[in-house]
C-alpha positions as CSV (number, residue, x, y, z in Angstrom):
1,X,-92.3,130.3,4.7
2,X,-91.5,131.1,8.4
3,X,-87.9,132.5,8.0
4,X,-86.2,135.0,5.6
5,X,-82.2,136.0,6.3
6,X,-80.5,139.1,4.2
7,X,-76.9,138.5,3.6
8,X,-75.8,142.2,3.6
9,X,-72.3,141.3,2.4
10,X,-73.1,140.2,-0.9
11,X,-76.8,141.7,-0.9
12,X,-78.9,138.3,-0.9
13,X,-81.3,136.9,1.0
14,X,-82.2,133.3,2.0
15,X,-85.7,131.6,2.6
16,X,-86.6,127.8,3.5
17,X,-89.3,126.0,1.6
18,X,-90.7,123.4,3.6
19,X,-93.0,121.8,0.9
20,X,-90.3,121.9,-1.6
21,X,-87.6,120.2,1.0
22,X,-85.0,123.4,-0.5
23,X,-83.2,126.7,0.4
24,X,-84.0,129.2,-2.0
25,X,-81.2,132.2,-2.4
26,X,-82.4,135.5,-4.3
27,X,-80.8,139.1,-5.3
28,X,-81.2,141.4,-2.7
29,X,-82.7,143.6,-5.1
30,X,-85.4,140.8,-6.8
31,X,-88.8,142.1,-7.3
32,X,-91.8,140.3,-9.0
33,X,-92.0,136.7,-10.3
34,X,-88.4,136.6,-10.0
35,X,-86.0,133.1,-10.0
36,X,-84.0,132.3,-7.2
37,X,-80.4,132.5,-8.3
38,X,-79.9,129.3,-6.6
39,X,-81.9,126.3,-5.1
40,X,-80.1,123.8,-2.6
41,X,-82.5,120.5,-3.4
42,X,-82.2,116.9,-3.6
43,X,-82.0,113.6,-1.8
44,X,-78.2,114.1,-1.1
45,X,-79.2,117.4,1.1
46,X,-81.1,115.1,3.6
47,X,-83.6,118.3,4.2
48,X,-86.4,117.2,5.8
49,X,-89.2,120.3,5.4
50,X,-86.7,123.2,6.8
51,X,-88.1,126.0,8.3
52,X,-85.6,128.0,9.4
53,X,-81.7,128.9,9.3
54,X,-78.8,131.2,9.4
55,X,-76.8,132.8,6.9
56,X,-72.9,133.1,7.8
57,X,-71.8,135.6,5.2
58,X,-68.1,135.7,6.8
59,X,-67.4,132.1,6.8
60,X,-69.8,131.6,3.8
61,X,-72.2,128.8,4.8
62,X,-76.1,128.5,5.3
63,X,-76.5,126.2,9.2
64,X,-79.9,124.4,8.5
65,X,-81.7,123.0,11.6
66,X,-83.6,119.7,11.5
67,X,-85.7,118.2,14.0
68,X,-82.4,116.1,15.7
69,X,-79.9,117.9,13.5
70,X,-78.2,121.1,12.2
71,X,-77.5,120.5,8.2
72,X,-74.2,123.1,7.3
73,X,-74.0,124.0,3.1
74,X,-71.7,126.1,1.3
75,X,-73.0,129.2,0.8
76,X,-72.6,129.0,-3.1
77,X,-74.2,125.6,-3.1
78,X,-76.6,124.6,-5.3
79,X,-78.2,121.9,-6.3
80,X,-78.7,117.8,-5.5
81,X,-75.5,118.9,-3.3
82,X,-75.1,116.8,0.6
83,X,-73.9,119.0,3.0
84,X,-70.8,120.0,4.1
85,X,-70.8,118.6,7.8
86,X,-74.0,117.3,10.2
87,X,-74.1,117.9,13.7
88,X,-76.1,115.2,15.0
89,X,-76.0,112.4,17.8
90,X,-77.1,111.4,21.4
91,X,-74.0,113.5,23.4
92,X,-75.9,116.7,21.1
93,X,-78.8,117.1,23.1
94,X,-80.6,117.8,19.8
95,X,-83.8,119.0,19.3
96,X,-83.7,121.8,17.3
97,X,-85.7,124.7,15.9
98,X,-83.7,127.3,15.6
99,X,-80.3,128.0,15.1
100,X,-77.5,131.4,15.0
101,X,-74.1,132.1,14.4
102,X,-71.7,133.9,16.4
103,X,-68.7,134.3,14.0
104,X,-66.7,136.8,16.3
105,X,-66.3,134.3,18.5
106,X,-67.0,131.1,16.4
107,X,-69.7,129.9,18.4
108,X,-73.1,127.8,16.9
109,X,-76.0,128.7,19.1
110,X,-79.2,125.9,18.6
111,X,-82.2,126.4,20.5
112,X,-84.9,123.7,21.0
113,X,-86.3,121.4,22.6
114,X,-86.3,117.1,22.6
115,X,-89.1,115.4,23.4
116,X,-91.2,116.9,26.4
117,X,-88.5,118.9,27.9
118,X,-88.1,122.5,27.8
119,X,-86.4,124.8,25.6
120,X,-82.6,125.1,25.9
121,X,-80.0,127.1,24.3
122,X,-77.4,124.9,23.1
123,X,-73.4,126.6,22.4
124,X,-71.4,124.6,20.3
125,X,-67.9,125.8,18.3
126,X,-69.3,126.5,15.0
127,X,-67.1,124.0,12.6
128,X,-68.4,121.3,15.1
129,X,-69.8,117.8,13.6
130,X,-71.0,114.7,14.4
131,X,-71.8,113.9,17.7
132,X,-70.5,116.1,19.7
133,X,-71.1,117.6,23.2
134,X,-72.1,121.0,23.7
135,X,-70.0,124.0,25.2
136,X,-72.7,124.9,27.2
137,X,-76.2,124.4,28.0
138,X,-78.9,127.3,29.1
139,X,-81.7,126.1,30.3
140,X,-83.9,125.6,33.3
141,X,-86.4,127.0,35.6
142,X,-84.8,130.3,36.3
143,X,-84.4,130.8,32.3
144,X,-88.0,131.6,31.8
145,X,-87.6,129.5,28.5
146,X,-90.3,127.0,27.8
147,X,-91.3,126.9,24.0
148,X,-89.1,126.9,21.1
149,X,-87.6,129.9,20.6
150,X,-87.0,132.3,17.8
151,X,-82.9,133.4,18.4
152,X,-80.4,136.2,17.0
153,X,-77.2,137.0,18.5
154,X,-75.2,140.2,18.2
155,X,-71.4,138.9,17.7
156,X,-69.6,142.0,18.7
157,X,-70.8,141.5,22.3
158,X,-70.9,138.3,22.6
159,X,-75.2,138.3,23.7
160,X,-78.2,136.0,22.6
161,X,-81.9,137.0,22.2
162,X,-84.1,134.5,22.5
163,X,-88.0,134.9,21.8
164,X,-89.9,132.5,24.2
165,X,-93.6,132.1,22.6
166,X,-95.1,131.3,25.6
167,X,-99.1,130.8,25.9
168,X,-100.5,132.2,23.3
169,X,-103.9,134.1,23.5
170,X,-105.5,137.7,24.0
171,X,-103.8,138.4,27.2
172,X,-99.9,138.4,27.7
173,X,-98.1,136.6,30.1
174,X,-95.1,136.2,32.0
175,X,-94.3,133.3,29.1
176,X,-94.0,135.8,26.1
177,X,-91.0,137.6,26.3
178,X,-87.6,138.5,24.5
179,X,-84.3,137.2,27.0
180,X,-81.1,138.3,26.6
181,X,-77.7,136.0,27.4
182,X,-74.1,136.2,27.2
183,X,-72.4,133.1,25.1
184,X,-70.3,132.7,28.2
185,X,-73.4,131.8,30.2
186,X,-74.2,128.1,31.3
187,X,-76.5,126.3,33.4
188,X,-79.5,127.9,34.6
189,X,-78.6,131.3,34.6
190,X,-81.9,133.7,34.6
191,X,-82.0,136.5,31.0
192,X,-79.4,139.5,31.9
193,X,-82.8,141.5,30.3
194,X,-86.2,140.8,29.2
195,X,-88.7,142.2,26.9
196,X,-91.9,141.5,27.1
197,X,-93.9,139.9,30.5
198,X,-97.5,140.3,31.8
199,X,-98.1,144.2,30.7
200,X,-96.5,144.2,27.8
201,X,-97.6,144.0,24.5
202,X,-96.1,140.8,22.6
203,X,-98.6,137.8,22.5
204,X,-97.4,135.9,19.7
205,X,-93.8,136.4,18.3
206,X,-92.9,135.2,15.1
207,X,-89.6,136.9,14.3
208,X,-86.8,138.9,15.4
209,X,-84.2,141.0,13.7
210,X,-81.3,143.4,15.3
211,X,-80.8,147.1,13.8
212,X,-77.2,148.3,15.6
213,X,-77.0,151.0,14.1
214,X,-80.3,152.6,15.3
215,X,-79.8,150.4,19.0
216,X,-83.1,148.5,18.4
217,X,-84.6,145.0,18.6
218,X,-87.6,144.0,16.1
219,X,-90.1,141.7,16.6
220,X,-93.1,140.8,14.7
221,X,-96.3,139.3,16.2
222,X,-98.4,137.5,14.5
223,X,-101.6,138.4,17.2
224,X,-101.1,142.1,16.7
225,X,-100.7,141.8,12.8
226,X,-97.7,144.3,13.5
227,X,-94.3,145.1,13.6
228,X,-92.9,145.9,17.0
229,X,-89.8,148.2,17.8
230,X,-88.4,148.4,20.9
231,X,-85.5,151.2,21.5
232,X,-82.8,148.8,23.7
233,X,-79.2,150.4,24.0
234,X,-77.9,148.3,26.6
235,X,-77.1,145.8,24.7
236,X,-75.7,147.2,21.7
């Protein structure tokens, strides 16, 4: 499993499981050969081998992304259950591989890419469905973004982080690095701040998580075999 997400509201946390085609939900506090406490699985879910998503604990609803979709469940869900709205469709721009929510300002951020093109960051209002155009579109030359990217955002100021995986290999490049963008941002608007670049230490990103209270960004690398914390008050 590539993703995990801990609901700290009601003290759960979410994985994918791409062989099964299901969303697995456990206690927060499960240990050992423990049962999920609910499995979303079935034909009617039209998962197709997830690998990531997003937990919105304050609207209550798990965003799945597909490969030219984002699949939206109830939280509570369980079950052969079909979801609760698709975004999907030409005007999309879809190609996705990673998805986060912005619930402050009720925003849908999908990152990814469609056919050979390179990585954007796609804003959409977060009840959106069907085919519908995006808000906004990050992407381009001056956005350093080139691979699929691993994102987070941090509501209360309205930013994005978005890993871009670059090339991977012993030496680091200019391609691996963590950007930072405001949700009012369109176009090809080069990362406010970066982590990462051509001395630094990332070489292959895998994850990402936020710790506000201690003004830090984690990242873990899958090169390095190690967890990464970088100290990064300016955006919090």
């Amino acid at each position: 499993m590539h993703a995990i997400v801990y609901d700290a509201i009601h003290d759960e946390f979410v994985v994918p499981q791409p062989f099964g085609q299901a969303i697995l939900t456990f206690r927060g506090d499960a240990e050992g050969e423990e049962p999920p406490i609910r499995v979303i699985q079935g034909l009617r879910t039209r998962l197709r081998a997830p690998d990531r998503l997003e937990v919105d604990p304050v609207n209550n609803e798990i965003f799945v992304p597909q490969q030219d979709s984002v699949l939206v469940f109830p939280r509570e869900a369980s079950g052969n259950v079909a979801p609760l709205r698709e975004l999907k469709g030409p005007d999309t721009q879809m190609g996705s591989s990673a998805v986060a929510v912005d619930p402050v300002h009720d925003l849908l951020i999908v990152a990814g890419r469609k056919g050979g093109n390179n990585t954007t960051l796609k804003i959409f209002g977060r009840t959106d469905e069907g085919n519908v155009k995006p808000r906004a579109v990050i992407g381009g030359p001056n956005t350093g973004l080139t691979t699929n990217a691993l994102i987070r955002v941090f509501p209360p100021r309205g930013e994005i982080l978005a890993v871009n995986r670059g090339v991977y290999g012993e030496q680091a490049s200019s391609g691996v690095f963590v950007g930072v963008w405001s949700v009012e941002d369109d176009g090809d608007v080069p990362p406010r701040w970066t982590i990462g670049g051509p001395n630094g230490m990332l070489r292959q990103p895998r994850g990402m998580a936020l710790d506000p209270k201690n003004k830090s960004v984690i990242i873990s690398d899958k090169y390095l075999n190690a967890i990464l914390t970088y100290y990064f008050p300016e955006i919090f």
